[in-house]
Phi, psi and omega in degrees: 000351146004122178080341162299145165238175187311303200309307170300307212281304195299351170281322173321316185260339158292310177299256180009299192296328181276008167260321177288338184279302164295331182298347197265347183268359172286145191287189142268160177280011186248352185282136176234146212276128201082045207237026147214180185296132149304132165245103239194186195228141181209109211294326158347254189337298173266009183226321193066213168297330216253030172289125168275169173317302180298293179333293163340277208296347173275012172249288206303331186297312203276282165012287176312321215270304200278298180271330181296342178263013156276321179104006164308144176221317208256123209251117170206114182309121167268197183316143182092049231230352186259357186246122188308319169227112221240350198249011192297163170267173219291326177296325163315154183247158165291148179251150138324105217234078205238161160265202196282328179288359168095350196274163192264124144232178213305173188260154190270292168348305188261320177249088207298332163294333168314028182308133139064194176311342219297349185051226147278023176329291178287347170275290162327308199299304193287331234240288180301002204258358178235356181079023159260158179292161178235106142274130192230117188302126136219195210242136162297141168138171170246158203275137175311305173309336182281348162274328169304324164282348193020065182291137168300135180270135188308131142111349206237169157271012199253181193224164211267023190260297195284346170278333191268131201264093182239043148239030197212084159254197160295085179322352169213031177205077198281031184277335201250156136275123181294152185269119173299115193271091164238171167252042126269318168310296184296352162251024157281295195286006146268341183284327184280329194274348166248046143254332206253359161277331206263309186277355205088016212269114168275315170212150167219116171304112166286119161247169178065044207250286217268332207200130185033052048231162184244115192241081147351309186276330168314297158356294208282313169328300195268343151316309151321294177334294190279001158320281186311315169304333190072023183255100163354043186293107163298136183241139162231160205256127177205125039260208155262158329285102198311146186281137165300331166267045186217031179275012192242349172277311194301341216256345194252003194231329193234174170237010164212150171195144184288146175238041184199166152295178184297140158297089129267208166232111188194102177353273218263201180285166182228228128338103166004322197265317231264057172317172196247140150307331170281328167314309198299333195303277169354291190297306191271014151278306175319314183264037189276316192286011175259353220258107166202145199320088184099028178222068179228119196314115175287101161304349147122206208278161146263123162308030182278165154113233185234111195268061205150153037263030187182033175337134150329344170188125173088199196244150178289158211214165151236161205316172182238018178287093192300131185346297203288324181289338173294336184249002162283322188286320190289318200281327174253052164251313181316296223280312118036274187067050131311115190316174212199091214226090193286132164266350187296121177320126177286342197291336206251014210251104164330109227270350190260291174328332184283299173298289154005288221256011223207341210274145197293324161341298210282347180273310176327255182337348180257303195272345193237337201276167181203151192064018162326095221213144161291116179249343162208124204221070152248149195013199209241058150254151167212111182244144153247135160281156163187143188241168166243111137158191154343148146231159149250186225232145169244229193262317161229170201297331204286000189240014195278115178287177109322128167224161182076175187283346209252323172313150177207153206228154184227163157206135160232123189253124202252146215231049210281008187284185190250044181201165181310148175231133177273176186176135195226105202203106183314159164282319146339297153315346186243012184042044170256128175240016161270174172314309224200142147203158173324133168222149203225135154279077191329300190293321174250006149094030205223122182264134166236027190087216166263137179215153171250349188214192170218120187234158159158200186224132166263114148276205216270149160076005197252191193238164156226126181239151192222131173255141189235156181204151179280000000 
């Protein structure tokens, strides 16, 4: 072992380990991918640019411990991950992290394993070495600096000249160039996507994609890409709002896409950028007829917890979202069947949040529901229905019972004014047509008997949800 160091030898054996890993994770091509929301961590919210290696690993740890036995899977580093100083001052230019090939890898500074080709190789490695999935953001396009340098693209005869769109930047993120859909633009996005196969990569989030501006031919492009390594990539699509009339392209290509600007916590409107929770309610109704097993319109990340040390917007924080709006936000993304993307520092993650992000309903009604539906959108209430297990089926959808010991019929009724609401509401209305069922008051933790109607009182901005049964 003469010449070794500890470190090299443990990349070495984290790549291998990611090589044995992909022959055993690969699919048949009729298998589909996603065929529930994903559910998972995303380094944003609570990182910003500047999630480091050791950081990673005390989340994905906390993760292991708090959420994976919840069915939480995917662990994912977001944007920035190639930049050496992510904390620079506003004068300072970024410094970069590229290969000889023009591709962006982790900065050595933050991912100290990243030695030689090795990428996230060993950062995949720590993640599958706990049964979680590994994931990472990056901005579509090739990095200015590989045109400027006019680098060879891996695997091809072309150059990063013959790829670059360089009247196409990202409007609010100008490091890439857009990719010219040639077959030099498709073998750039093939040399990246068997490098992040190559590293262990399960899934990846595209920004500046989906949305402002939404480029259809990139899409298809990193679809391709990702075919070809034969590794199972979840791919999801950001920003928001992907157009509704482009769901049947994005749906043949991604398995996710944001349908909204970002989700912070913040009732009302916020930032320009910036969707409201009460906006949202509209927007995740709009897409519910899109909602299917390797298709799922995304509502974006959740802001819960603790917000920090270096949040993606704003000062660090714990959410600024009140107990009732936090459980309006999980339930209805849950019932929804929105993936499900914890934004929280895990280290720092709190026992009322944990339970949220926990509660067996609310994993059920994301992973298990079916027949979801809007049932009432009036002034300002709003409910959905949805069941889990066996139904039987009636004369219309609206009437498909719970059956067996295992069915469950869920309601949530949403309180979006700003003051308490009473609500008197027959079962019926929700296309339960027996007398009477067993009913459980999720949020409060209350069994409530055989009930024939839904009586309570919702406070302001909150849910009341009832799981029902015979």
């Amino acid at each position: 072992m003469a010449g070794w160091d500890v470190r090299r030898l443990l990349v070495v054996l984290a790549v291998l380990a990611v090589g044995l890993g992909a022959l055993a994770q690969r699919k048949p091509a009729s298998s589909i991918l996603a065929p529930t929301p994903p559910m998972g961590w995303n380094s944003w919210d609570a990182y910003g640019l500047t999630i480091d290696e050791p950081q990673f690993h005390a989340n994905v740890d906390a993760m292991t411990r708090l959420l994976r036995p919840a069915g939480y899977q995917y662990a994912v580093i977001d944007e920035g991950w190639y930049l050496a100083n992510p904390q620079k001052p506003k004068a300072d230019a970024f410094v970069y992290r590229t290969d000889a090939n023009g591709r962006y890898q982790p900065a050595l500074n933050r991912f100290p394993s990243a030695q030689g080709q090795s990428g996230f190789a060993a950062v995949a490695a720590y993640a599958h070495a706990q049964g979680l999935s590994f994931g990472i953001h990056i901005i579509r396009g090739i990095p200015n600096q590989a045109v400027a340098q006019n680098t060879p693209v891996a695997g091809s005869t072309f150059h990063a000249a013959d790829v670059a769109d360089t009247s196409d930047l990202c409007p609010w993120n100008p490091d890439n160039y857009g990719v010219r859909d040639t077959p030099a633009g498709q073998a750039w996005y093939d040399s990246l996507f068997a490098q992040y196969a190559a590293w262990g990569i399960d899934y990846v989030k595209v920004d500046c994609i989906a949305s402002h501006p939404y480029k259809g031919d990139e899409i298809r492009m990193i679809h391709r890409a990702i075919l070809k390594t034969g590794r199972p990539i979840v791919l999801s699509l950001s920003p928001g709002p992907a157009p509704l009339d482009k769901s049947d392209e994005v749906a043949a290509n991604a398995q996710l896409w944001r349908i909204s600007n970002d989700i912070w916590d913040h009732w009302e409107q916020g930032k320009e950028w910036s969707q409201s929770i009460k906006a949202q309610f509209a927007v995740i109704a709009s897409w519910a007829p899109h909602v299917r097993p390797g298709n799922w319109p995304d509502a974006d990340m959740l802001p819960l917890g603790h917000l920090g040390p270096v949040p993606g917007d704003g000062a660090p924080r714990d959410t600024r979202l009140t107990p009732d709006e936090q459980q309006t936000l999980i339930t209805l993304w849950a019932i929804a069947r929105s993936p499900l993307i914890v934004g929280a520092n895990l280290t720092a993650l709190d026992s009322f949040t944990t339970h949220l992000l926990t509660e067996p309903a609310i994993t059920a009604m994301d992973q298990q529901g079916h027949d979801q539906r809007l049932v009432v959108d009036e002034d300002t209430l709003t409910a959905w229905t949805t069941r889990t297990g066996p139904t039987r089926t009636g004369p219309t959808s609206a009437t498909s019972e719970p059956q067996g010991p295992t069915a469950r019929a869920y309601i949530a009724i949403f309180n979006r004014a700003d003051s308490a609401t009473r609500i008197a509401m027959p079962l019926a209305r929700f296309g339960l047509t027996s007398d009477s069922y067993h009913a459980r008051n999720i949020w409060a933790a209350q069994d409530l008997g055989k009930i024939s109607e839904v009586t309570g009182t919702i406070p302001p901005h909150g849910v009341l949800l009832l799981e029902v049964g015979k």
